[in-house]
C-alpha positions in Angstrom: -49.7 55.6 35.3 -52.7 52.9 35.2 -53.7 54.1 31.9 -50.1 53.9 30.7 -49.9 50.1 31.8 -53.9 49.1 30.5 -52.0 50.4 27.1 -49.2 47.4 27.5 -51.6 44.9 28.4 -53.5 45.4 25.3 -50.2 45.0 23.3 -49.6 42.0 24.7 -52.6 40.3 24.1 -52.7 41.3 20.3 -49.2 40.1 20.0 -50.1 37.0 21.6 -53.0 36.6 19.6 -51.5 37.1 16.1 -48.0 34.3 16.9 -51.3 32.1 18.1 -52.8 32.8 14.7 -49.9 32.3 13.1 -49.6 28.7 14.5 -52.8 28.0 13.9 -52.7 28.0 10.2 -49.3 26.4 10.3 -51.7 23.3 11.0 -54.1 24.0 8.4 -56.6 25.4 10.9 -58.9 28.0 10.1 -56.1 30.4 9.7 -55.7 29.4 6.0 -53.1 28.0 4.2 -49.8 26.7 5.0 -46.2 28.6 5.5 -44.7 28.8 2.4 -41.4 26.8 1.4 -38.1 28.4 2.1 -36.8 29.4 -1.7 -34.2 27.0 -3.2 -30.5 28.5 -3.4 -29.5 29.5 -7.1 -27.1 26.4 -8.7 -23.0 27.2 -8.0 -20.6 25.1 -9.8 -17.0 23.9 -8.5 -14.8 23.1 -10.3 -11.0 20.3 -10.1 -8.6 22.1 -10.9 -9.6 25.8 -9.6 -10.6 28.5 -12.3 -7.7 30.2 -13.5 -5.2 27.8 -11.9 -1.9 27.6 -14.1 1.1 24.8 -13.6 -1.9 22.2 -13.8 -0.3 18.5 -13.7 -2.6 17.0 -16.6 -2.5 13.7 -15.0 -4.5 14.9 -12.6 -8.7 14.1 -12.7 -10.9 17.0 -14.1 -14.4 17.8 -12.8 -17.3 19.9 -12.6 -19.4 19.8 -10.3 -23.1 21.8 -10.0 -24.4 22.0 -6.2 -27.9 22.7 -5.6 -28.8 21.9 -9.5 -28.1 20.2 -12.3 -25.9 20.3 -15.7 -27.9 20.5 -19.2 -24.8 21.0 -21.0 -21.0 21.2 -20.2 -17.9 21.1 -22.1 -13.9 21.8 -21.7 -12.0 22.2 -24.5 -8.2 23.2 -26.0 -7.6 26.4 -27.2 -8.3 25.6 -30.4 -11.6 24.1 -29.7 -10.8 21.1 -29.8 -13.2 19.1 -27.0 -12.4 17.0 -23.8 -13.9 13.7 -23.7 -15.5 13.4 -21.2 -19.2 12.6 -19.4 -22.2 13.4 -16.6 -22.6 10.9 -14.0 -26.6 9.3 -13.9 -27.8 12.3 -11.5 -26.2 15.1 -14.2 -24.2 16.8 -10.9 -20.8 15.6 -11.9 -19.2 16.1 -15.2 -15.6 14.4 -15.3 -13.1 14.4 -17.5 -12.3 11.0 -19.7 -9.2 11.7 -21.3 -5.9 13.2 -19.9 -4.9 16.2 -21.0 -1.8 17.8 -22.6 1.0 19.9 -21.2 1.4 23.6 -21.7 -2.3 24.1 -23.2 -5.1 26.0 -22.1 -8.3 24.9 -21.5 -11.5 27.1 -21.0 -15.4 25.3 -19.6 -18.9 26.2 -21.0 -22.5 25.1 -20.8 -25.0 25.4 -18.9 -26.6 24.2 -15.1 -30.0 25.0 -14.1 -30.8 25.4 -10.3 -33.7 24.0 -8.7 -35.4 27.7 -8.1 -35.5 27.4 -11.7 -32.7 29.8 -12.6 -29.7 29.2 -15.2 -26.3 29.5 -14.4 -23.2 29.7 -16.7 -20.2 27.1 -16.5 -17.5 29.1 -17.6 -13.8 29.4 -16.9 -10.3 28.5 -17.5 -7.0 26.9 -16.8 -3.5 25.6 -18.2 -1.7 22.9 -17.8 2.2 22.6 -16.6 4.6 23.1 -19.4 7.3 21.3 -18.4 11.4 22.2 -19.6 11.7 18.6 -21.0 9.5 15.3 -21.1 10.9 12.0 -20.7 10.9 9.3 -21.8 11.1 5.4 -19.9 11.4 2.2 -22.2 11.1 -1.4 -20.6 13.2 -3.7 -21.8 10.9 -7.1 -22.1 8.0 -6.3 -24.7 4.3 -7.9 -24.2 4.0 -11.4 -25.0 7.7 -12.4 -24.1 9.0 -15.5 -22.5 12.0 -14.6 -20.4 14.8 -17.0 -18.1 14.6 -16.9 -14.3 17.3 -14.2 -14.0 16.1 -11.4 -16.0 15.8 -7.9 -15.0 13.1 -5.9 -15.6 14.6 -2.3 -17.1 13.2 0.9 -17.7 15.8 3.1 -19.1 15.3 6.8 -19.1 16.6 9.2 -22.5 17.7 11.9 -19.8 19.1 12.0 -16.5 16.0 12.1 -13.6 16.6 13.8 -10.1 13.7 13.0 -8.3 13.8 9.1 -8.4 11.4 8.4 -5.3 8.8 9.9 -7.1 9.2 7.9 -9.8 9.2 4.9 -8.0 6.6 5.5 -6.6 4.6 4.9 -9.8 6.0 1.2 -11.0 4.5 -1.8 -9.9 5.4 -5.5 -10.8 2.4 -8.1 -10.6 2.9 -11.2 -10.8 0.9 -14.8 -10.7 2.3 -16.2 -7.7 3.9 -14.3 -5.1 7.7 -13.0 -5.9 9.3 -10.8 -3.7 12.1 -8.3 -4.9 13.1 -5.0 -5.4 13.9 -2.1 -7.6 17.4 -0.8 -7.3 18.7 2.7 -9.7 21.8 1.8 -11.4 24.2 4.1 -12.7 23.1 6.2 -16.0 24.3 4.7 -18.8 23.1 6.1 -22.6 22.5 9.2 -21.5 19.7 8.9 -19.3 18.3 7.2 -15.3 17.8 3.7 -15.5 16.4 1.2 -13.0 16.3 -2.4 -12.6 13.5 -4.3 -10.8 14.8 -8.2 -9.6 13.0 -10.7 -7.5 14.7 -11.9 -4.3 15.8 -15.5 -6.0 15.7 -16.3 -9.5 12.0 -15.6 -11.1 9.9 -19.0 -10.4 9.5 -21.4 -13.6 5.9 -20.3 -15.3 5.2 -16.9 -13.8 3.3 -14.6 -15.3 4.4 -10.9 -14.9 3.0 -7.4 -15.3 5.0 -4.4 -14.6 3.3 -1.1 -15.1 5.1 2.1 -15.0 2.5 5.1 -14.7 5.4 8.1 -15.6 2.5 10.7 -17.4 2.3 13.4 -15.4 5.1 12.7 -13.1 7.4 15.3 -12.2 11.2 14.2 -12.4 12.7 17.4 -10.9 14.0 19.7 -12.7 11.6 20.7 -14.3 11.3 17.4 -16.8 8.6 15.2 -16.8 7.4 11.7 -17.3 6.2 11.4 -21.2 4.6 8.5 -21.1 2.9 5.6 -19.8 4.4 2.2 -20.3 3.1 -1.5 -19.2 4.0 -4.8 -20.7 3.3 -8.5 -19.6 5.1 -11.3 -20.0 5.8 -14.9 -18.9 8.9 -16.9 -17.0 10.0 -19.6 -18.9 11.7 -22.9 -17.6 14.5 -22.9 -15.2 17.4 -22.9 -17.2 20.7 -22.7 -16.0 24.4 -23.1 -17.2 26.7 -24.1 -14.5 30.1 -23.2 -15.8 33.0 -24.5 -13.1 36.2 -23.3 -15.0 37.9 -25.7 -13.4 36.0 -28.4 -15.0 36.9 -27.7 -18.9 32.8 -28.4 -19.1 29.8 -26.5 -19.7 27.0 -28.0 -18.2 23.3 -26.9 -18.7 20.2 -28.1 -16.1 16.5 -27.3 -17.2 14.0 -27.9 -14.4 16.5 -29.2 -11.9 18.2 -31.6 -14.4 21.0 -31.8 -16.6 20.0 -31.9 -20.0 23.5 -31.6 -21.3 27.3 -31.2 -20.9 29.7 -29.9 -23.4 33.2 -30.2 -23.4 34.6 -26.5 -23.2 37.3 -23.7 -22.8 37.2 -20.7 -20.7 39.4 -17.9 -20.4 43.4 -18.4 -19.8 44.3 -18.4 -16.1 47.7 -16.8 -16.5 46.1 -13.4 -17.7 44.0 -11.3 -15.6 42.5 -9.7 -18.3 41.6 -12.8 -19.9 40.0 -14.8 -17.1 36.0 -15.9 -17.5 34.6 -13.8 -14.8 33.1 -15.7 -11.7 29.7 -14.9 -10.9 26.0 -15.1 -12.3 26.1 -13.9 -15.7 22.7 -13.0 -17.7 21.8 -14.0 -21.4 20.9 -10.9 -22.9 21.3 -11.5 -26.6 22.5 -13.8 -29.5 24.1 -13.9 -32.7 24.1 -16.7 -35.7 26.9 -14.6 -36.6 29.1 -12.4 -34.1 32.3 -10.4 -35.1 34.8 -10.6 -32.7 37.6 -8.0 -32.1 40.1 -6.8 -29.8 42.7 -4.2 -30.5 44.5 -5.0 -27.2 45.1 -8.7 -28.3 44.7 -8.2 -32.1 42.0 -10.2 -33.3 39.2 -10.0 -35.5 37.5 -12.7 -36.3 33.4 -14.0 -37.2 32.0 -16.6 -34.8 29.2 -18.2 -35.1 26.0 -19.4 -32.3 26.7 -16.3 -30.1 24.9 -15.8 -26.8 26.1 -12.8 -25.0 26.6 -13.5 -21.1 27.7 -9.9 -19.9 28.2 -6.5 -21.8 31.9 -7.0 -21.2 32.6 -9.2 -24.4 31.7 -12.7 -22.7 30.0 -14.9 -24.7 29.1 -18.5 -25.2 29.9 -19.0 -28.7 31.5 -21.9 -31.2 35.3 -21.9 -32.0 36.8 -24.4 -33.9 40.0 -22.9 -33.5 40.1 -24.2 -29.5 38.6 -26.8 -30.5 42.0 -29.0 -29.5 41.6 -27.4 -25.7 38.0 -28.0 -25.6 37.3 -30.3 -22.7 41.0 -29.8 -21.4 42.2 -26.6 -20.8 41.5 -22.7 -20.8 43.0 -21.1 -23.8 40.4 -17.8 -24.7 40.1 -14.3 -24.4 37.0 -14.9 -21.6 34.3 -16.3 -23.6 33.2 -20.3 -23.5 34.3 -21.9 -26.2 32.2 -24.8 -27.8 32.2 -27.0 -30.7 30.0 -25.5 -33.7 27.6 -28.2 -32.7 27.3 -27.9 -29.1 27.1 -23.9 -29.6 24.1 -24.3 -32.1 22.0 -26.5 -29.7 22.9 -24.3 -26.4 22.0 -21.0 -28.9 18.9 -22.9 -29.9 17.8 -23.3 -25.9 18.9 -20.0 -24.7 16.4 -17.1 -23.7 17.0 -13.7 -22.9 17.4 -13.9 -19.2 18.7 -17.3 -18.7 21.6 -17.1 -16.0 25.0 -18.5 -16.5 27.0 -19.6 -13.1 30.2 -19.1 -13.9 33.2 -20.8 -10.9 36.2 -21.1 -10.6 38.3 -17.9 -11.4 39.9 -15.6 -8.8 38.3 -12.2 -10.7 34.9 -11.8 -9.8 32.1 -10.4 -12.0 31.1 -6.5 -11.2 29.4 -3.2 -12.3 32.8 -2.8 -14.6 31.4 -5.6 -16.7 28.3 -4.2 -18.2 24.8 -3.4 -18.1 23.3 -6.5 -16.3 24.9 -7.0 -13.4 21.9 -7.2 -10.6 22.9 -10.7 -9.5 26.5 -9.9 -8.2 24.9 -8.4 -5.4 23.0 -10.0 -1.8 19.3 -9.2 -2.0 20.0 -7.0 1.4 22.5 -5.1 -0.9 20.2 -4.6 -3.7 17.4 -3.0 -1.9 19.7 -0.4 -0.7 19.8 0.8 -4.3 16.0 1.7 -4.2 15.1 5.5 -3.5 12.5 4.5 -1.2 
């Protein structure tokens, strides 16, 4: 038993010894030289979206990333070989992606990363993107560089019918110079396809400079469609100019920057007919005419006027007629446009911009969604945000 125990003793003292040598050298006593470095863990690479992930939005961003390493060549390309622009950060971990990529197309990485233990490892992999059932297209209405009245809407009309509206919304912004509050509200298709209508809270201030941005690539609709393209466009506010039309006045009176710059004598639609009556309510300029045929099977004219300027999509315009010109200043004798002299039409055509409002007063039938494309400003503000899907 004694011996058994001496045996223990002595192989605890030689373990003891050898962790105590062991220590020792750690320190770069005499036990040598130092414990040598843990070895580096080979390079892995990640990579946004996942290897062999299909349905891939391409709006999305697109990286590589090499962990424990660093890239000495990458590269994603199309099917077809054709290459992904694209770049390494400073520190050659990150490659990411400079270009968006295309629906319904596959894309497959290669190259190269070397780990810091000195071994290579292969980038390599694929994906596709989302093919979708349809892509869509949004146009705005006001192109870069325009100068537009206080009342106009921005549009973006859609060439099909979109479901999932929120989403979309989502991705449209309005910027402007000094602070304008309003909202976008989803009117009712119209030429085949969604459309939506941004409008500030009062009429746009005098000199503002806007930018709407509508970021629809890569957005899914619903349905399977989605958005085609981008679109953006900036453009300015012009001076306040207003037409004040009181029916009941037989005048047309126009004020630029809070003052009246002219009066014309003028007719509006008969009183006795309905159907004929100048609709009360803030109209919007949205086109003119040198020359405008006028027609109407119901009343059996057809006729050429000329200085047209299109209040409503209804067949209201402020246009010369000679033919009134006898009621002019006097009495309401038209179909429901405003009748001027050919003078008094030229200079108000001449002044007009798209998005100039027209107050029309002083007629029992009130302007509504019935009368055409542009009719934001017929509703309260309160009412017009409860058209927005968010």
């Amino acid at each position: 038993m004694r011996r058994f125990l001496l045996i223990l003793a002595v192989i605890a003292v030689g373990s003891l010894g050898v962790v105590t040598a062991a220590t020792a050298a750690g320190k770069g006593g005499a036990g040598g030289g130092a414990v040598p470095a843990l070895v580096a863990p080979d390079a892995s690479v990640t990579y946004l979206p996942a290897v062999g992930a299909t349905g891939v939005n391409p709006a999305e961003p697109v990286t590589a990333t090499v962990e424990d390493g660093t890239f000495e060549q990458v590269a994603l390309t199309t099917g077809d070989g054709k290459p992904v622009a694209g770049g390494l950060n400073p520190e050659r971990t990150v490659w990411t992606a400079g270009e968006r990529l295309v629906y319904g197309t596959d894309y497959t990485w290669s190259g190269v990363a070397g780990g810091k233990d000195g071994v290579r490892v292969p980038v390599q992999g694929a994906f596709r993107t989302v093919e979708p059932t349809r892509t869509v297209r949004g146009v705005l209405n006001i192109g870069d560089g325009r100068t537009v009245g206080i009342a106009a809407p921005v549009e973006i009309q859609f060439n099909s019918h979109v479901e999932d509206r929120a989403a979309i919304e989502k991705q449209l912004s309005v910027q402007t110079s000094t602070p304008v509050e309003g909202s976008w509200g989803w009117l009712p298709d119209e030429n085949g396809g969604s459309r939506v209508h941004w409008r500030p809270a009062e009429y746009w201030p005098a000199g503002t400079d806007v930018t709407v941005t509508a970021a629809l690539y890569g957005v899914a609709y619903g349905g399977g469609q989605y958005g085609a393209a981008d679109v953006s466009s900036t453009f300015r506010i012009g001076r306040a100019q207003i037409v004040k039309a009181d029916t009941r006045s037989f005048r047309m009176v126009v004020e630029r920057d809070g003052r009246q710059v002219a009066s014309y004598p003028a007719s509006y639609g008969l009183a006795s007919d309905p159907n004929r009556n100048t609709r009360s309510g803030i109209h919007v300029v949205t086109e003119k005419f040198t020359d405008k045929r006028m027609t109407s099977a119901q009343y059996g004219y057809d006729v050429m006027e000329k200085w047209a300027v299109r209040m409503s999509n209804n067949g209201e315009f402020i246009h010369a007629n000679p033919a009134s010109a006898g009621a002019q200043g006097s009495s309401n004798v038209t179909h429901g446009c405003v009748n001027l002299s050919i003078a008094n039409a030229k200079a108000y055509y001449d002044s007009a911009l798209y998005g100039d409002p027209v107050e029309v007063t002083g007629t029992p039938v009130q302007l509504s969604s019935k009368d055409g494309d542009v009719w934001d400003w017929t509703l309260s503000y309160a009412a017009w945000q409860k058209l927005s899907a968010l």
